[in-house]
VEXKE-937238 format. One record per residue (C-alpha): residue in one letter; residue number from 1; x, y, z. Coordinates in steps of 0.25 Angstrom, whole numbers. Layout:
BEGIN
<nufi residu="a" num="NUM" c1="X" c2="Y" c3="Z"/>
...
***
This chain:
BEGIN
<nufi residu="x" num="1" c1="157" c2="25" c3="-750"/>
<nufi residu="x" num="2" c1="140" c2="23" c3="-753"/>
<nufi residu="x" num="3" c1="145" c2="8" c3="-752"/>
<nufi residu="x" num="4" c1="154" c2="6" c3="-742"/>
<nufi residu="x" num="5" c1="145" c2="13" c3="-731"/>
<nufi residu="x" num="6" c1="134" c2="6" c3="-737"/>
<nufi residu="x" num="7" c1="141" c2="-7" c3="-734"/>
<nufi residu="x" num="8" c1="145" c2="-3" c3="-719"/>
<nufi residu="x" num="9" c1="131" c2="2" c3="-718"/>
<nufi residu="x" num="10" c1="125" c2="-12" c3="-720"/>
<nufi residu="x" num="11" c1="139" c2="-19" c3="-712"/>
<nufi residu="x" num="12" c1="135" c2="-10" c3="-700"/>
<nufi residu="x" num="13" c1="118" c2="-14" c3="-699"/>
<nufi residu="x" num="14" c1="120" c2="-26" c3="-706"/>
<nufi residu="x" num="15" c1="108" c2="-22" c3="-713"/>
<nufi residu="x" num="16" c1="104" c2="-16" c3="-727"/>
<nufi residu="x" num="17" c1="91" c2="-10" c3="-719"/>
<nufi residu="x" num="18" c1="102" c2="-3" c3="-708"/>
<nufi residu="x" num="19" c1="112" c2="1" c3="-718"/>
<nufi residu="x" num="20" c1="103" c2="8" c3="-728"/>
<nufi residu="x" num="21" c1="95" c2="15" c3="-715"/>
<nufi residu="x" num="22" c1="111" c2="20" c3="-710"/>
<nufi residu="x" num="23" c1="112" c2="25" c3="-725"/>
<nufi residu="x" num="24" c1="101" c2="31" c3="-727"/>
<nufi residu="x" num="25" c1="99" c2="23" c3="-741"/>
<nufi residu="x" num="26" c1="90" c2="14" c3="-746"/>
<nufi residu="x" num="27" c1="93" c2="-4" c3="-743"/>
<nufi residu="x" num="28" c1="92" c2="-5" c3="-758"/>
<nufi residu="x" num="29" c1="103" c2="5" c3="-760"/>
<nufi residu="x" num="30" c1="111" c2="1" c3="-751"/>
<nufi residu="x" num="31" c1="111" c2="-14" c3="-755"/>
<nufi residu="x" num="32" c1="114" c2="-11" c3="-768"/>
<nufi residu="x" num="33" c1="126" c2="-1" c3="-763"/>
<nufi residu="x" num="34" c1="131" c2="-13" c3="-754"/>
<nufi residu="x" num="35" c1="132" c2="-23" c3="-766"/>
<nufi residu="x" num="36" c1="139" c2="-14" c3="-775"/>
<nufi residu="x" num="37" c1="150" c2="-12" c3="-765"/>
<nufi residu="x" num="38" c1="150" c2="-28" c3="-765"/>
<nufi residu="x" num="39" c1="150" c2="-28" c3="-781"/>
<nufi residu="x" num="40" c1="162" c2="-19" c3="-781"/>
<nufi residu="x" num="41" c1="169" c2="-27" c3="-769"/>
<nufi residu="x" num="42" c1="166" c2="-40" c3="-775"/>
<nufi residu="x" num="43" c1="160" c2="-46" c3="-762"/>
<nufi residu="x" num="44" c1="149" c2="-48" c3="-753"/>
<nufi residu="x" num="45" c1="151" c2="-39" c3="-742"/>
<nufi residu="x" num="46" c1="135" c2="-41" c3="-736"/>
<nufi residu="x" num="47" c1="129" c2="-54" c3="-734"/>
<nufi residu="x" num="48" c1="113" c2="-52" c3="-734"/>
<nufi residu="x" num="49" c1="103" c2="-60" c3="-729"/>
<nufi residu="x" num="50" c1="87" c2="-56" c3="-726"/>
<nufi residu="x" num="51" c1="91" c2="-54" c3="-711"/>
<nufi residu="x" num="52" c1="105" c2="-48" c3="-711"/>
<nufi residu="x" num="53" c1="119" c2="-43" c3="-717"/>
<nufi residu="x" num="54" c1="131" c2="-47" c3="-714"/>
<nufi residu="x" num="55" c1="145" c2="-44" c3="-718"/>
<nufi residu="x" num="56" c1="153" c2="-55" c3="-727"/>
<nufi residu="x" num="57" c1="168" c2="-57" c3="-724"/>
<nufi residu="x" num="58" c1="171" c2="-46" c3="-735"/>
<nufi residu="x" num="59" c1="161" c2="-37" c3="-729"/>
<nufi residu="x" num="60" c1="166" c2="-37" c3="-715"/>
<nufi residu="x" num="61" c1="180" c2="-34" c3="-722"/>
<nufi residu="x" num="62" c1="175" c2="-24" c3="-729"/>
<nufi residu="x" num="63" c1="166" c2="-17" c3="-717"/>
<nufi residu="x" num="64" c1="179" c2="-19" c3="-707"/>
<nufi residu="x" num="65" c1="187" c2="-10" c3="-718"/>
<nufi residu="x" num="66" c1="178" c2="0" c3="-721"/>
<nufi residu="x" num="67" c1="170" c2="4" c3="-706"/>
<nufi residu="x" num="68" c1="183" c2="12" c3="-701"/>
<nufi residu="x" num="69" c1="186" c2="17" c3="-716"/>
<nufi residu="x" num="70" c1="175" c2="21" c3="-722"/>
<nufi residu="x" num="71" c1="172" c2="34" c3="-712"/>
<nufi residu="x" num="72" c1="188" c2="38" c3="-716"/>
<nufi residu="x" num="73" c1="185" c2="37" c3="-731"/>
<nufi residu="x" num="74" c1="172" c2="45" c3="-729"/>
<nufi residu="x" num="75" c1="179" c2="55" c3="-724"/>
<nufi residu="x" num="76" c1="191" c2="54" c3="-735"/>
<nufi residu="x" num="77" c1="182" c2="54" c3="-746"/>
<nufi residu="x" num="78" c1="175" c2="68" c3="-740"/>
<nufi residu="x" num="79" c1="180" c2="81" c3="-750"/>
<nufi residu="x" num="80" c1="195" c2="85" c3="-746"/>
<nufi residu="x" num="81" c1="193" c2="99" c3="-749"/>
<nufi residu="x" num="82" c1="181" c2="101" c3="-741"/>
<nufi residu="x" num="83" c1="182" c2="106" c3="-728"/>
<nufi residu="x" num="84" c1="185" c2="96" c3="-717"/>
<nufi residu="x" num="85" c1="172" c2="91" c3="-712"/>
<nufi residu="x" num="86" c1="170" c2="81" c3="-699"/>
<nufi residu="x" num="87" c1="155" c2="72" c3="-700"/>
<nufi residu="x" num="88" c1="149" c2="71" c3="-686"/>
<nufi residu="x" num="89" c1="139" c2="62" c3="-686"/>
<nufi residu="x" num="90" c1="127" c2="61" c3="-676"/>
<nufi residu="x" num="91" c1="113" c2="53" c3="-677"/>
<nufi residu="x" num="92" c1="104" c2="64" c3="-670"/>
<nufi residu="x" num="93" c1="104" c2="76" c3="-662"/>
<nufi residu="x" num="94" c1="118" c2="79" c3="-662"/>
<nufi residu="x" num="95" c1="123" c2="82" c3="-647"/>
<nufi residu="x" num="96" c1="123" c2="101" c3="-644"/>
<nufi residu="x" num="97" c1="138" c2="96" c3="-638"/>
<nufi residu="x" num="98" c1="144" c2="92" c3="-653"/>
<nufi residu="x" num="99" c1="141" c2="107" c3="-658"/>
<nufi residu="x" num="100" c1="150" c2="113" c3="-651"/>
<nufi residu="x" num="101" c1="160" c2="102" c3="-652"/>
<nufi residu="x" num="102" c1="159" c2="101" c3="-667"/>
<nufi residu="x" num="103" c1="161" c2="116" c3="-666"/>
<nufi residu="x" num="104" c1="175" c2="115" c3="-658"/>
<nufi residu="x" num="105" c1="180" c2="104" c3="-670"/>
<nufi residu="x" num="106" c1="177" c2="113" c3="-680"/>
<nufi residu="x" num="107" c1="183" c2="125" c3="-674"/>
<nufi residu="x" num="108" c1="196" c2="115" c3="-670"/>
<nufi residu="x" num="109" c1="197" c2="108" c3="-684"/>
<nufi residu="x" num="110" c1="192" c2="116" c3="-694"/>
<nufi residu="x" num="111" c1="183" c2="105" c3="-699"/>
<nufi residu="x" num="112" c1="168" c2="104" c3="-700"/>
<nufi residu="x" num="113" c1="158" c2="96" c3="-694"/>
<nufi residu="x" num="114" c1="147" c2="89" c3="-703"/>
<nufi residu="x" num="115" c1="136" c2="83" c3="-695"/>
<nufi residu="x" num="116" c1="130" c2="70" c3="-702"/>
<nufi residu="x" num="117" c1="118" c2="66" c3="-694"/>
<nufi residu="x" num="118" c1="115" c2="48" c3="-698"/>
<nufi residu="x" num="119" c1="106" c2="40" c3="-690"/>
<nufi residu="x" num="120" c1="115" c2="28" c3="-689"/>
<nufi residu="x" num="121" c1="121" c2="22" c3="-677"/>
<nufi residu="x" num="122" c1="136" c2="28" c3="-679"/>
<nufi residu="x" num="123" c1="130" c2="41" c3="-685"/>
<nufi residu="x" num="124" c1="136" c2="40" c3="-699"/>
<nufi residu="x" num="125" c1="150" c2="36" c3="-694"/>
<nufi residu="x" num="126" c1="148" c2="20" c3="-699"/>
<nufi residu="x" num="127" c1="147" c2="24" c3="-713"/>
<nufi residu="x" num="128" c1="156" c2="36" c3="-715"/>
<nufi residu="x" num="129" c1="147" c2="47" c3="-714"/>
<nufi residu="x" num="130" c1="151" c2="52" c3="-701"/>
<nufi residu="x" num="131" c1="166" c2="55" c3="-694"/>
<nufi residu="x" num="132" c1="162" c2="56" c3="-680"/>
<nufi residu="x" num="133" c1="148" c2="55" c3="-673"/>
<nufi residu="x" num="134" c1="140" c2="57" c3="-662"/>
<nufi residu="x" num="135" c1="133" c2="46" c3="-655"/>
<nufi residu="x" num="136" c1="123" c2="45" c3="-645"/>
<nufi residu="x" num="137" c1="122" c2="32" c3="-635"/>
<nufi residu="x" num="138" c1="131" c2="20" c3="-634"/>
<nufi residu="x" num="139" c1="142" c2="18" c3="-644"/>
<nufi residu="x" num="140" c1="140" c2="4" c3="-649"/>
<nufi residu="x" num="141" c1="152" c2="-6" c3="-648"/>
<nufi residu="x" num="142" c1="160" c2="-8" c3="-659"/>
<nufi residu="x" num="143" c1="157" c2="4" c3="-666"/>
<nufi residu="x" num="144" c1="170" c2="7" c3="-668"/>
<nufi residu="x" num="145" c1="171" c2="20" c3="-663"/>
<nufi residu="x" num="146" c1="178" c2="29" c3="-655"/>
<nufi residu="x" num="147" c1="167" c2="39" c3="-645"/>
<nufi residu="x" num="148" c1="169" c2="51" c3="-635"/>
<nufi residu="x" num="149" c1="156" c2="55" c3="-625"/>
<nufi residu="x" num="150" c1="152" c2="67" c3="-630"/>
<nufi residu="x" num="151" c1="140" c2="67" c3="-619"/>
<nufi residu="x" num="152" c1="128" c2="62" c3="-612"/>
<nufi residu="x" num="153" c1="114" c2="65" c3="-617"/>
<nufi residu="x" num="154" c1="102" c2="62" c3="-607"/>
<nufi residu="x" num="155" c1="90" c2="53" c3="-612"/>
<nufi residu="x" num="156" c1="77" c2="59" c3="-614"/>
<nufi residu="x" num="157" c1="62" c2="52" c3="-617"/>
<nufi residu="x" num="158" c1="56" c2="54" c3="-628"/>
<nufi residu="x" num="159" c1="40" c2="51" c3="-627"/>
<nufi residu="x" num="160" c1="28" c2="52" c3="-639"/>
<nufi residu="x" num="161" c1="17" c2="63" c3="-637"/>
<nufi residu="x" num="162" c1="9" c2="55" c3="-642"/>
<nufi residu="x" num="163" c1="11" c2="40" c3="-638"/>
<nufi residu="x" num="164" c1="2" c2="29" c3="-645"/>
<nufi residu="x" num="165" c1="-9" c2="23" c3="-640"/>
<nufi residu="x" num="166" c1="-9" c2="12" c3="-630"/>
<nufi residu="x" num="167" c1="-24" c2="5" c3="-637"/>
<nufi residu="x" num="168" c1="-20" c2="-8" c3="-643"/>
<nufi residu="x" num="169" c1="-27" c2="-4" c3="-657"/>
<nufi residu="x" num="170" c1="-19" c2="-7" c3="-670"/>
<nufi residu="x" num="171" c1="-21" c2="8" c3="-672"/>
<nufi residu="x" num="172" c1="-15" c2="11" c3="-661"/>
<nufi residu="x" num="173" c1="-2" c2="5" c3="-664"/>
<nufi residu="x" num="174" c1="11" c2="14" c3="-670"/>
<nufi residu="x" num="175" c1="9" c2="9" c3="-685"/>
<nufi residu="x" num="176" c1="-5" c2="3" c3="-683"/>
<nufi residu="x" num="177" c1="-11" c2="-8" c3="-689"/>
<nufi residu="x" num="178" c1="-22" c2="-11" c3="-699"/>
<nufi residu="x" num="179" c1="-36" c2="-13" c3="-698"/>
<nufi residu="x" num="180" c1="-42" c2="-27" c3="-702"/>
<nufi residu="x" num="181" c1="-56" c2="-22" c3="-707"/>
<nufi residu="x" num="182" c1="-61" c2="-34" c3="-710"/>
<nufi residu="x" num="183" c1="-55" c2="-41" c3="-698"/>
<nufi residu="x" num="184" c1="-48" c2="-51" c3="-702"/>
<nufi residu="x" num="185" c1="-37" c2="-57" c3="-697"/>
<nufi residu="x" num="186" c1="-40" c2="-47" c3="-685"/>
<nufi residu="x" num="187" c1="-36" c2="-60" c3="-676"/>
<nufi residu="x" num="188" c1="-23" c2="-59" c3="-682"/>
<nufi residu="x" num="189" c1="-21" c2="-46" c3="-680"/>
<nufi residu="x" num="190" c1="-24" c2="-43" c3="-668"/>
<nufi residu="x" num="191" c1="-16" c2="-55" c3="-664"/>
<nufi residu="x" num="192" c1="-3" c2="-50" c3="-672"/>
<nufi residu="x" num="193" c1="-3" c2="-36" c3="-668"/>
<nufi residu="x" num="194" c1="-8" c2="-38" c3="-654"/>
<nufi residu="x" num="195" c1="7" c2="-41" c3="-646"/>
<nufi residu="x" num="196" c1="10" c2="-27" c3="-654"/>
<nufi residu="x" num="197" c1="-4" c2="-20" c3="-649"/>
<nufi residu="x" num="198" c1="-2" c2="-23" c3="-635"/>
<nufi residu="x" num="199" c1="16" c2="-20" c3="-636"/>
<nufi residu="x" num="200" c1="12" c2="-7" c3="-644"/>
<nufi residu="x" num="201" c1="1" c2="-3" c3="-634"/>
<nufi residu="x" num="202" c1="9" c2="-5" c3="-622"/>
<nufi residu="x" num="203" c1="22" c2="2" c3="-628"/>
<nufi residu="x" num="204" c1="11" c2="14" c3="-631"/>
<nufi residu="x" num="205" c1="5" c2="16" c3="-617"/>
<nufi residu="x" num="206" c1="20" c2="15" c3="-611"/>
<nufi residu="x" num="207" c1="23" c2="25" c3="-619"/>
<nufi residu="x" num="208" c1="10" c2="34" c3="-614"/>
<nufi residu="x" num="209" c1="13" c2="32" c3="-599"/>
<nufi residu="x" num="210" c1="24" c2="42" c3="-601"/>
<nufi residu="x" num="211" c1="20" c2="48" c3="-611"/>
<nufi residu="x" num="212" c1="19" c2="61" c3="-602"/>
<nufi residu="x" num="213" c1="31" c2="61" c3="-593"/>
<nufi residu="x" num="214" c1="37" c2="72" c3="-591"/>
<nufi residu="x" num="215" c1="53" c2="62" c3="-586"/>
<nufi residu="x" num="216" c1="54" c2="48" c3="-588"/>
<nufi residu="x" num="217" c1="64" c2="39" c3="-580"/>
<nufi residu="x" num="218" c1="74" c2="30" c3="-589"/>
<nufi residu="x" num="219" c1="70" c2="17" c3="-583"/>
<nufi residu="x" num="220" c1="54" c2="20" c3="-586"/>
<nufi residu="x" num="221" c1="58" c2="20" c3="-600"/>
<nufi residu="x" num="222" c1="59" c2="5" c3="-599"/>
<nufi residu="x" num="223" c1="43" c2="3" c3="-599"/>
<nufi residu="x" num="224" c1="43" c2="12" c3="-612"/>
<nufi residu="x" num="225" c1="44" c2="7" c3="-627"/>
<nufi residu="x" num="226" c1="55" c2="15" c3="-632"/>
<nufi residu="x" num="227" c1="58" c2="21" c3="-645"/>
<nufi residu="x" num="228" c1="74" c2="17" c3="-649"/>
<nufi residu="x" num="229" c1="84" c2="23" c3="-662"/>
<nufi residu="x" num="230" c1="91" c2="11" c3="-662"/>
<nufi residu="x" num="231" c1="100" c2="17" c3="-673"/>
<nufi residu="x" num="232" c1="103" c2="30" c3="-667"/>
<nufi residu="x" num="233" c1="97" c2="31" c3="-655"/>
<nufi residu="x" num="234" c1="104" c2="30" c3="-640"/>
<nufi residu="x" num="235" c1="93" c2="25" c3="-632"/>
<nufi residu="x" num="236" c1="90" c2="8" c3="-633"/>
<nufi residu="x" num="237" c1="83" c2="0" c3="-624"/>
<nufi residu="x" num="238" c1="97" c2="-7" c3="-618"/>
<nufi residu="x" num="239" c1="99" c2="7" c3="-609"/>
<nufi residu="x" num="240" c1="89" c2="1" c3="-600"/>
<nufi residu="x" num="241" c1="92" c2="-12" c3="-590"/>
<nufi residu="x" num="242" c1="88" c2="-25" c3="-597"/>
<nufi residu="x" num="243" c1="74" c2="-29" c3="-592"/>
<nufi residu="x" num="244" c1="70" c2="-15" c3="-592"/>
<nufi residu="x" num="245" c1="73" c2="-8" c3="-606"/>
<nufi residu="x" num="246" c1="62" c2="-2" c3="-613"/>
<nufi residu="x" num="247" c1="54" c2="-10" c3="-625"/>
<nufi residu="x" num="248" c1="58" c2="-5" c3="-639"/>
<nufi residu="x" num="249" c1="46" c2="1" c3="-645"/>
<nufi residu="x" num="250" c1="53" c2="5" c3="-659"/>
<nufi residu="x" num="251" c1="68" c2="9" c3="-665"/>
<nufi residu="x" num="252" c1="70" c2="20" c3="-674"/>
<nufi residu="x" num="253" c1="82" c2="22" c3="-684"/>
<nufi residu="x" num="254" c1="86" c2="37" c3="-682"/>
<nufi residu="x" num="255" c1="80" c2="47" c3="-672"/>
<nufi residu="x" num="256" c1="69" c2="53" c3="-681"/>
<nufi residu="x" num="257" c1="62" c2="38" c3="-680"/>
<nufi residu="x" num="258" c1="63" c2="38" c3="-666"/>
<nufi residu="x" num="259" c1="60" c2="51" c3="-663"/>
<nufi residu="x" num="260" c1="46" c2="48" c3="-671"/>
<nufi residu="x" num="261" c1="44" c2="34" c3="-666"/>
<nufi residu="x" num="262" c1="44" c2="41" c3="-650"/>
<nufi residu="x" num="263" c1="34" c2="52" c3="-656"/>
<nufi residu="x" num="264" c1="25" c2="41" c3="-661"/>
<nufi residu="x" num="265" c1="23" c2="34" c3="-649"/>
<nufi residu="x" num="266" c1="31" c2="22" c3="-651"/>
<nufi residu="x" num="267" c1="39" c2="22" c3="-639"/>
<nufi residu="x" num="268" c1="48" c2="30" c3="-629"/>
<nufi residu="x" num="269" c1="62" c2="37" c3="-636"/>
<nufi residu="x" num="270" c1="74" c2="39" c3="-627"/>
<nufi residu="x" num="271" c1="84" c2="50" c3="-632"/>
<nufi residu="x" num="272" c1="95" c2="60" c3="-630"/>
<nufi residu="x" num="273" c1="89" c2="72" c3="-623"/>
<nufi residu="x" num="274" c1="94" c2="82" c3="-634"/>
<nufi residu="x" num="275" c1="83" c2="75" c3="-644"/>
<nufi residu="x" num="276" c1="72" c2="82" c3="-634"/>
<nufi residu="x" num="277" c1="78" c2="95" c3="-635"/>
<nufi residu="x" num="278" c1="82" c2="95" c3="-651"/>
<nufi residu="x" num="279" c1="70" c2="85" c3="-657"/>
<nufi residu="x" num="280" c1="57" c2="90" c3="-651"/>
<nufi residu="x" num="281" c1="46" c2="80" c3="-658"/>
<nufi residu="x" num="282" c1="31" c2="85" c3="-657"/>
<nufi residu="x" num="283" c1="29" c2="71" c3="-654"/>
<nufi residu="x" num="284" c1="37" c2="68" c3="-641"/>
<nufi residu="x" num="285" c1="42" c2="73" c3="-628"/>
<nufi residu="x" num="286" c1="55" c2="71" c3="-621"/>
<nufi residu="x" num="287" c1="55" c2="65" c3="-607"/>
<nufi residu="x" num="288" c1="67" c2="69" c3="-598"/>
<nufi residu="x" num="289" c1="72" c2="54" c3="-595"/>
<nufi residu="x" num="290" c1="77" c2="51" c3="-581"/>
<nufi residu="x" num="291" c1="88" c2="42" c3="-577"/>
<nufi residu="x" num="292" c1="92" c2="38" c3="-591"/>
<nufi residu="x" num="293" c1="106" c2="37" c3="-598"/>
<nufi residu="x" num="294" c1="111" c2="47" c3="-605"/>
<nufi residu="x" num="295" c1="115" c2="45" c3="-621"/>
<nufi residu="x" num="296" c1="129" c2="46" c3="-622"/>
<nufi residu="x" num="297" c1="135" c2="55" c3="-636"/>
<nufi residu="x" num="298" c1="147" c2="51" c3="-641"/>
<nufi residu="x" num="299" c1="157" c2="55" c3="-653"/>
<nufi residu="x" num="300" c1="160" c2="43" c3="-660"/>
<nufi residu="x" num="301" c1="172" c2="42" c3="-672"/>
<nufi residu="x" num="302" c1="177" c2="30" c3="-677"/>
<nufi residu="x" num="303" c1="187" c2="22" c3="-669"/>
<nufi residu="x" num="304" c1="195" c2="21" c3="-680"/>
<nufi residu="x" num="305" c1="198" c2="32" c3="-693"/>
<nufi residu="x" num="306" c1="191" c2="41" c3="-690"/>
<nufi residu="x" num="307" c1="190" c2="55" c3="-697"/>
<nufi residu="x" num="308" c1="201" c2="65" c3="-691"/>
<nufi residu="x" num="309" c1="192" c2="75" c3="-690"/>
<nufi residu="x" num="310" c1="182" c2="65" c3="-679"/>
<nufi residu="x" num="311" c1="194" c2="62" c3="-674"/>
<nufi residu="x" num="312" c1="195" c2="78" c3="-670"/>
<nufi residu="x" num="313" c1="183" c2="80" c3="-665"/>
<nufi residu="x" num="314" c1="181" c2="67" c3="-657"/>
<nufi residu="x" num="315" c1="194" c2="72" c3="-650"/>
<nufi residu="x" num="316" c1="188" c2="85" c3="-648"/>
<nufi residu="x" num="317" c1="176" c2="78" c3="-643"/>
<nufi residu="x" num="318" c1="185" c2="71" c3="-632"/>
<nufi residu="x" num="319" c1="191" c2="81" c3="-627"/>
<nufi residu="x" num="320" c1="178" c2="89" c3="-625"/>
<nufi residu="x" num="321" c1="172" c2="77" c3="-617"/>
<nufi residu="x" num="322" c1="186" c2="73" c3="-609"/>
<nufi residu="x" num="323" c1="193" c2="86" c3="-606"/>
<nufi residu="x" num="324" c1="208" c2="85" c3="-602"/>
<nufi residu="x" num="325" c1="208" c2="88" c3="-587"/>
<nufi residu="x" num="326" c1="213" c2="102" c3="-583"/>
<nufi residu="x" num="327" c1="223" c2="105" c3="-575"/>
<nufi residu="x" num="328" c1="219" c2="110" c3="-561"/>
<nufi residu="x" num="329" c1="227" c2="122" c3="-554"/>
<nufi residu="x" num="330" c1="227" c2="117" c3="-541"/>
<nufi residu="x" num="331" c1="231" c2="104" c3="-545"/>
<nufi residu="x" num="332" c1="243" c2="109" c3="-552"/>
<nufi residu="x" num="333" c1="246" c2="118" c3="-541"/>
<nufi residu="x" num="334" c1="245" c2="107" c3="-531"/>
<nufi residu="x" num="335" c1="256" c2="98" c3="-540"/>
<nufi residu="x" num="336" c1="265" c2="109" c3="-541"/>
<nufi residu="x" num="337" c1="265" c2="108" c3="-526"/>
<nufi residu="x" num="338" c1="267" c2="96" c3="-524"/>
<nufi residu="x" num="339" c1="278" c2="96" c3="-534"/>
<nufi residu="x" num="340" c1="295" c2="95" c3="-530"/>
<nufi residu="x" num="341" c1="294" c2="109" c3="-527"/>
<nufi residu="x" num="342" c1="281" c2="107" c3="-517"/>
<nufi residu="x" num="343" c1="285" c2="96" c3="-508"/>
***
């Protein structure tokens, strides 16, 4: 199982660096772990180059049979004399409406809900570790999923306490810069990190104008340099009209970074307003955002094979959000006089 997921890990990011951050694992580790699986299959699966990997005719193969099977034969491979157990994944701050959810399955099925937190796009369910997963933002195409809404989340601002310094001074900039003693090379210097100084400096007095605002409109936010999860995140400069999107100030891989990247100054953060009631930070306040659109949550299973137990629950799920319609008194009356018997 170590090298199959391995293997789809690097298929997916097409990158030994992606792969081993999905896995939590070392590059080394994981190379190693994807050329014994190529030992024992007795063909290249990976072609590598300095700048990218791709997929050779047997690793296409091999990736198109395994990405619908290998969450089955996770769950297969899991103890039968244990108790039923169903894996819901999530990448942060798990929505107050799955608790009760989660309770009615259980109560319905028997079963038990694990909750596996992963900070990758798909929540653990790309390689096995989840059976079903909550997502937050736009389903990417061709994921291969099957989704319900669960609901609508409303965008709040996140802004530093403390935002840097506008002065252009190499000690004033995020990671600084060394000091020539001696001078030299100071022309090149200041010639080389000038364009940075100046972009650095304007992105950090943006950042102060509003560093005291109290509401903040969505299309303001477009003048600001903003702070973006690109692997788990829901907010991305695309949201906004092109010609008026915001300048990326910096990405983070997982909430933690952001979250630390928007407290340091760096730049603006746009997130679900349950992160401002459940992560308080000493280092940033949450801005009510005007106008802005809302982050939908979604529960996402596999399109195909998925575990009978997700299956159960995203139906539950379904139901929840599209109620069958009741039946109305009056409008059964008023049939029933309008029947043979009525006219």
């Amino acid at each position: 199982m170590r090298h199959l997921r391995g293997f789809l890990a690097v298929a997916d990011e097409r990158s030994f660096t992606h792969a081993a951050d999905r896995l939590r694992t070392g590059q080394p580790a994981l190379t190693r772990t994807v050329r014994a699986l190529e030992t024992a299959l007795g063909t290249r699966l990976l072609d590598r180059t300095t700048r990218r990997v791709e997929l050779t005719d047997a690793g296409r193969r091999l990736y198109d049979d395994l990405a619908p099977l290998l969450p089955r034969l996770a769950a297969a491979l899991r103890s039968p004399a244990g108790p039923a157990v169903l894996r819901l994944g999530f990448t942060s701050l798990l929505p107050a409406a799955c608790a009760p959810l989660t309770a009615d399955f259980e109560a319905a099925t028997g079963a038990g809900v694990r909750l596996v937190r992963r900070d990758s796009p798909l929540a653990g369910l790309e390689t096995g570790e989840s059976d079903i997963v909550v997502l937050r933002g736009d389903i990417p195409p061709g994921a291969g999923l099957r989704t319900t809404l669960l609901l609508h989340e409303p965008r709040i601002a996140a802004l530093s306490r403390t935002p840097l310094r506008a002065a252009g001074h190499a000690d004033d900039h995020p990671h600084g810069h060394p000091r020539d003693p001696a001078g030299e090379h100071a022309g090149d210097r200041a010639a080389g990190h000038a364009d940075t100084r100046s972009g650095t400096a304007a992105m950090a007095a943006a950042v102060r104008t509003v560093a005291h605002r109290r509401v903040l409109d969505w299309a303001e936010l477009a003048d600001l340099p903003l702070v973006v999860n690109t692997v788990t995140g829901s907010t991305t400069p695309d949201l906004w009209p092109v010609g008026r999107r915001p300048r990326l100030a910096c990405t983070a891989g997982n909430f933690d970074e952001w979250l630390e990247a928007v407290a340091a100054g760096h730049g603006v953060g746009v997130a679900p307003e349950p992160v401002a009631r459940r992560h308080t930070h000493p280092g940033i306040r949450y801005v009510r955002l005007k106008n802005a659109p809302p982050v939908p949550v979604h529960l996402a299973l596999p399109a195909r094979d998925a575990h009978p137990l997700a299956e159960r629950l995203f139906a539950l799920a379904e139901r929840r959000a599209h109620p069958a319609p009741a039946a109305h008194p009056e409008g059964t009356a008023r049939a029933a006089r309008t029947g043979p018997a009525g006219r």
